[in-house]
N, C-alpha and C positions, 0 to 999 in steps of 0.2 A: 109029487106036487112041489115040494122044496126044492128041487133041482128048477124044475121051471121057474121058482119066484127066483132064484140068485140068477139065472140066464138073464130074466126080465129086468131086474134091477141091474144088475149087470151092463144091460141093452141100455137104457134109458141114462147111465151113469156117462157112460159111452157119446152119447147123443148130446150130454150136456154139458160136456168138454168140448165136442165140436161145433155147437150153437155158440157157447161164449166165444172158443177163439175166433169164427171167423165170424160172426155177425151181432153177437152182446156187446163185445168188445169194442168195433167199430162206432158202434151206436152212442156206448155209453160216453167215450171218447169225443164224439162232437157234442151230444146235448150236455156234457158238463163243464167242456171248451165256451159253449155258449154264457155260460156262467158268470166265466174269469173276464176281468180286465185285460184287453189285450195289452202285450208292451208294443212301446214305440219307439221307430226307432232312432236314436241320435241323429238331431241333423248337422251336429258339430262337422266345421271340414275340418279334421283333424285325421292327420295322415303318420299312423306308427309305421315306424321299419316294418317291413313285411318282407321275408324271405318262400318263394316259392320253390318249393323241392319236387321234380320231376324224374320218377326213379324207374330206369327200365331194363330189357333186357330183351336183346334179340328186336329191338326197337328198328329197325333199317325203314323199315315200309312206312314208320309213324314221323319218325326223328323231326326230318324234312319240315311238316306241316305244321307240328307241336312247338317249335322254336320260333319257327314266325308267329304262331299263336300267341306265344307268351311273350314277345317279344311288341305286338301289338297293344298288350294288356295295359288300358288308360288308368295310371298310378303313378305321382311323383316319381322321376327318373330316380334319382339319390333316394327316394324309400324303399322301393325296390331290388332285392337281389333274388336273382335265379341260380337256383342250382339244380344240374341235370346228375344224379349219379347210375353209373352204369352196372349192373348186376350181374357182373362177367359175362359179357355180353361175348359172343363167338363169330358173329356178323360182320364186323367192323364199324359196327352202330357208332361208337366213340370217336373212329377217325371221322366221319362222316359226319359228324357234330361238329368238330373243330374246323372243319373246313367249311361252312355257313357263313354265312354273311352275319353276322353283328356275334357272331359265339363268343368274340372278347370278353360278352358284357356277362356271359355264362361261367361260372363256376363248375366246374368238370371237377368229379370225383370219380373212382374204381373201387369198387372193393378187391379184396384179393378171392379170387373162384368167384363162382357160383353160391352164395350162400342165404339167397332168398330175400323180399321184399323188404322184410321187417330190419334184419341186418344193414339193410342197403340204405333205410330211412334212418337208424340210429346214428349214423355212419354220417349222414347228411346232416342231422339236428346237431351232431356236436361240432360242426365245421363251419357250424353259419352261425347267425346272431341277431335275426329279426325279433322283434316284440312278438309278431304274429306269424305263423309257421302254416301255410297253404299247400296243402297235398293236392295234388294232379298225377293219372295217369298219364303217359306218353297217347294212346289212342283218345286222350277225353280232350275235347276245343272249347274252352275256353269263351263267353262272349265278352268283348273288350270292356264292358262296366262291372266283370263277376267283382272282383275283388274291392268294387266301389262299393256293390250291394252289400257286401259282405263286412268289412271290417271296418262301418261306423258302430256295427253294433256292441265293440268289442270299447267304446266310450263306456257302456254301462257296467261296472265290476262284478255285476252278479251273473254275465255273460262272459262262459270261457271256453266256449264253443260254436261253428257256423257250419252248416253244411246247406248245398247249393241244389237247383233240382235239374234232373236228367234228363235231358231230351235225343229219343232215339233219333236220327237223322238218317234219311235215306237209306229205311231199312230195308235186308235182302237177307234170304234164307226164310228157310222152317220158322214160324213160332214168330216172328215177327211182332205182328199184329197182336199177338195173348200177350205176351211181353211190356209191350208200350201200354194194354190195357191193365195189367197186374203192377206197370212201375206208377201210372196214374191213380192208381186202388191205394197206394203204399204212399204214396204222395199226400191224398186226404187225410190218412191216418194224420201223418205229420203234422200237418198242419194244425190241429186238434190237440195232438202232443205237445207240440213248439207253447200253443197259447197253455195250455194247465203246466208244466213244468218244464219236458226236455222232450226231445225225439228218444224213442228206443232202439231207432235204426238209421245208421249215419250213414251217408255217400262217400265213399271211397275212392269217386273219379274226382271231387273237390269236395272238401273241407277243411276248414281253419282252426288254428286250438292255440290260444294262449302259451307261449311257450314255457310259461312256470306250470303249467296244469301238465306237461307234458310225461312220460315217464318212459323209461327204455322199454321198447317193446321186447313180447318174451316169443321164441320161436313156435311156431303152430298155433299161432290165435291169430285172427284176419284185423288187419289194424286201425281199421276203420272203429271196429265197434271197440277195440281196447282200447281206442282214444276218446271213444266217446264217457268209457265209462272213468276214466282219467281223470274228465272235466268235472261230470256229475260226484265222482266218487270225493271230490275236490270241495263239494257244498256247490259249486256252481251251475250254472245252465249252459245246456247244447239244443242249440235251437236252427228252426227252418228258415234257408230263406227261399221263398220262391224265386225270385227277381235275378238270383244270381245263375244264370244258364248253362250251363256244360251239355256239349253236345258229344254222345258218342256212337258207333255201331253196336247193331242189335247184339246184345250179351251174351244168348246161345246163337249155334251154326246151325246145330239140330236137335232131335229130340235127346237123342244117346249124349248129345255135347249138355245139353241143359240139364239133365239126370245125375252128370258124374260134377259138375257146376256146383247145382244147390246141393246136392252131396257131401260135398266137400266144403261148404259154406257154413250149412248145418254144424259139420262136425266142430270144426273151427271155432266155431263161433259157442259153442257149446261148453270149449273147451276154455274158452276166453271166462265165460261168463263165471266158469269153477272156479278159475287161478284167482278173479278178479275179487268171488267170493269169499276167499280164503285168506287175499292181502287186509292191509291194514288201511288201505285205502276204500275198501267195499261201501257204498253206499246202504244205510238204514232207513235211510227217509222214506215215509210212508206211501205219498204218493210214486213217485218215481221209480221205487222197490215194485209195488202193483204194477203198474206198465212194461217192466224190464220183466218179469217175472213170469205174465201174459206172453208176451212177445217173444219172449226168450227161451222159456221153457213151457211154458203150458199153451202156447200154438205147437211147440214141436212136437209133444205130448199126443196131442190132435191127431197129427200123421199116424200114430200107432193105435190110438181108438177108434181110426177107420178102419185099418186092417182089423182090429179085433173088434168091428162092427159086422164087418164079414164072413166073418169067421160065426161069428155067434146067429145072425141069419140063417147061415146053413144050421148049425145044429139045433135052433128052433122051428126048423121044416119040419122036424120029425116028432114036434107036438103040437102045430097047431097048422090047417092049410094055409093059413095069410101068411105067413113066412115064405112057403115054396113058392109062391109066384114073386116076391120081395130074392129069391133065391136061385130062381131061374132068371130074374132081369141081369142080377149081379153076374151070372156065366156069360147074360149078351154082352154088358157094356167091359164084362173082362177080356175077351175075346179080342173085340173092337179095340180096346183100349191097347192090347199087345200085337194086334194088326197094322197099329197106326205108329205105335211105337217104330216096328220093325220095319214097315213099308219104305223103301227106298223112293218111289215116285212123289216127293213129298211135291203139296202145292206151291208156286209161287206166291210169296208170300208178297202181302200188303198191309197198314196198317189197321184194315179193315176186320175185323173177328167175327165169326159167326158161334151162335151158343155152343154148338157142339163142338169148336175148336179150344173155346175158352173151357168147358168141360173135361176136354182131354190135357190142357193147357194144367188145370187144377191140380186133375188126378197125377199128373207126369211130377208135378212139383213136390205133391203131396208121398210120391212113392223115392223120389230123391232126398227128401226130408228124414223120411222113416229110414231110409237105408244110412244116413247121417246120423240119426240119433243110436242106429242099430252100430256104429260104429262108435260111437264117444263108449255107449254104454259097457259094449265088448275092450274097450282099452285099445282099440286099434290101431297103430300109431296111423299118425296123419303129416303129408309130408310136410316138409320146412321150406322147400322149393317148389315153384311150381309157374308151369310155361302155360301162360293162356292161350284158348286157341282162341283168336282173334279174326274176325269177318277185316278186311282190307277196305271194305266199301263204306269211306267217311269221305270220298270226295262230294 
C-alpha cells in the first residue's frame, strides 16, 4: 500500500507541474494583466540614433531581399545606421552585399572564421554607436513602420527593451500550420507579460535594447533571451510590441528539423538562464523572477514530468485496471506519434491545424524540450556555431 500512495502522489505531483506550466500559468497571467495599468505609449516624435545590426552567414539566398528591407525602413535618414556583419560566411554573401544598390550606406564587418552569432553581434555593438541597438535576422522582413513602433517606447526610462511580433508568411513545409498556431499561443502570453512587468521570452528576428543595458554576450547562450535578461537584470522593462511586424519563413522544415531546433533552444537557453543566475547582474524581483522561473525552468520541467507521467502509468497498471486502459492509449498515441515522426510523406502543409496535428505538434515539442533539458542537466556541451536550416520560401 505505500508504494501505491508514493506512485499516487508521485502521479498527481507530476500532473500538477504540467496544469501550471501549460494552462495555470497562462490563466493567471492574463486575469492579473487585467489588473495592471496598461503603459502607454510615448507619442513623442523623437527620433535616437538607432543602429540596425544584421548578422549572417551563408546569407546568399537572403542578402538580396533583407538590404532592400532595411533599406526601405521609414526612420530619419541621419538616425539610422545599418550594419550587416558577416559570420565567415563561405558563399560570397559579402561580395554580394557590396555590390547592391545603396550598400554605401551599409556598414560591412567580418569576423575572422566562423565563430558563431554571438561573436558576430559583439563585434558589431562595438563598431557602431546608436542609442538604440535593433537585431534582425538576414531571413526576418522587416515592415517599413517596425522600428517607428518600436523605439518611441524607449522615451520612457523604465523601458530598455522592444521586441516586435512574428508573422509566418507563405508558409511551406511540415508543421507549418502548429507553428503559426504555437507562435500565436506565445504571442498572448506576451502580451499579458508586457502589461504586469516584462516578456519571459524575447524575438530574436527583431528586438531593440538600449545600448547601456547591453552586455557582451557569453558563447552557448541564445541572445535573444541574454538580452532580454540584460535589460530586466538592469531594473528595467522588456516589453511587447505587437504593432511592430517581422515577417519570416516557417522556423522548422520538418519534424526531425523542429526536434533538433527546440532542442537546442532549450539547452541554450537553459544555459543562459544559470550563467545569468550566477552574475551580478541576475534579477530578484519578485514578480519577474515568478515568470522567468515559470517559463524558463519549471515549463521545461514539464517536458520531464510527462515522460515520468508515462512511465508511472505503466507501473500503476499493475495495481489498479484504470491505469491499463490509461496505458494501452499511451502505446497507441506512442506508436502514432513515432509513425508521424518518421513518416517521410509529410502533408502539404497550410496554415490551417487540425487537433491531431497540434497534438503531435505539442508532444514533438514537448520530446525536443526534454532531450534539451536532458542535455544542460548531463553537461553536454552545446555548440557555439551553428548553421540554420532555413525554408528559402519568403518570397
Amino acid at each position: 500500500m505505500t508504494t501505491l500512495v508514493l506512485l499516487l502522489v508521485a502521479h498527481c505531483l507530476c500532473c500538477a507541474v504540467i496544469v501550471y506550466s501549460f494552462l495555470l500559468y497562462p490563466l493567471l497571467v492574463k486575469l492579473l494583466s487585467r489588473t495592471t495599468k496598461p503603459l502607454v505609449k510615448p507619442d513623442k516624435e523623437d527620433y535616437p540614433p538607432v543602429t540596425l545590426i544584421i548578422p549572417f552567414h551563408n546569407g546568399t539566398p537572403f542578402i538580396e531581399r533583407k538590404i532592400a528591407n532595411a533599406l526601405a525602413i521609414d526612420y530619419p535618414r541621419d538616425r539610422l545606421d545599418i550594419c550587416a556583419v558577416d559570420d565567415g560566411s563561405t558563399d560570397g554573401s559579402t561580395a554580394l552585399l557590396r555590390s547592391l544598390p545603396g550598400s554605401e550606406r551599409i556598414t560591412i564587418l567580418q569576423t575572422v572564421g566562423h565563430g558563431g552569432k554571438n561573436a558576430a553581434l559583439n563585434q558589431a555593438i562595438a563598431a557602431t554607436h546608436g542609442e538604440i541597438v535593433v537585431i534582425s535576422d538576414v531571413d526576418a522582413m522587416l515592415a517599413p513602420d517596425a522600428l517607428l513602433q518600436m523605439v518611441p517606447w524607449f522615451s520612457n526610462p523604465s523601458i530598455g527593451g522592444v521586441c516586435g511580433q512574428k508573422v509566418i508568411e507563405n508558409a511551406a513545409g511540415a508543421l507549418a500550420g502548429e507553428q503559426a498556431c504555437y507562435i500565436a499561443h506565445q504571442q498572448r502570453i506576451k502580451l499579458g507579460e508586457s502589461r504586469l512587468h516584462s516578456i519571459t521570452t524575447n524575438e530574436g528576428k527583431l528586438h531593440a535594447v538600449r545600448r547601456t543595458c547591453f552586455q557582451s554576450l557569453i558563447d552557448g547562450v541564445t541572445d535573444d533571451l541574454f538580452n532580454l535578461l540584460s535589460v530586466v537584470g538592469s531594473g528595467l522593462r522588456f516589453i511587447y510590441e505587437p504593432s511592430a511586424i517581422v515577417r519570416i519563413p516557417v522556423p522548422a522544415t520538418s519534424p526531425a528539423h523542429e526536434l533538433r531546433r527546440r532542442r537546442r533552444i532549450v539547452h541554450r537557453s537553459l544555459r543562459c538562464m544559470h550563467l545569468h543566475g550566477q552574475s551580478k547582474h541576475a534579477t530578484h524581483r519578485g514578480l519577474i523572477r515568478w515568470m522567468l522561473l515559470t517559463q524558463k525552468v519549471v515549463r521545461r520541467a514539464a517536458s520531464v514530468m510527462l515522460a515520468l507521467l508515462l512511465v508511472l502509468n505503466m507501473i500503476l497498471a499493475l495495481f489498479h485496471k484504470v491505469f491499463i486502459l490509461v496505458a494501452v492509449m499511451q502505446c497507441i498515441a506512442g506508436a502514432a506519434f513515432v509513425w508521424r515522426l518518421t513518416h517521410r510523406g509529410s502533408r502539404t502543409a497550410t496554415l490551417k491545424s487540425g487537433l491531431r496535428d497540434k497534438v503531435f505538434y505539442f508532444a514533438l515539442g514537448n520530446m525536443g524540450t526534454f532531450l534539451g533539458v536532458m542535455d544542460y542537466v548531463a553537461g553536454r556541451h552545446t555548440p557555439v556555431k551553428w548553421t540554420p536550416q532555413r525554408s528559402s520560401h519568403t518570397q
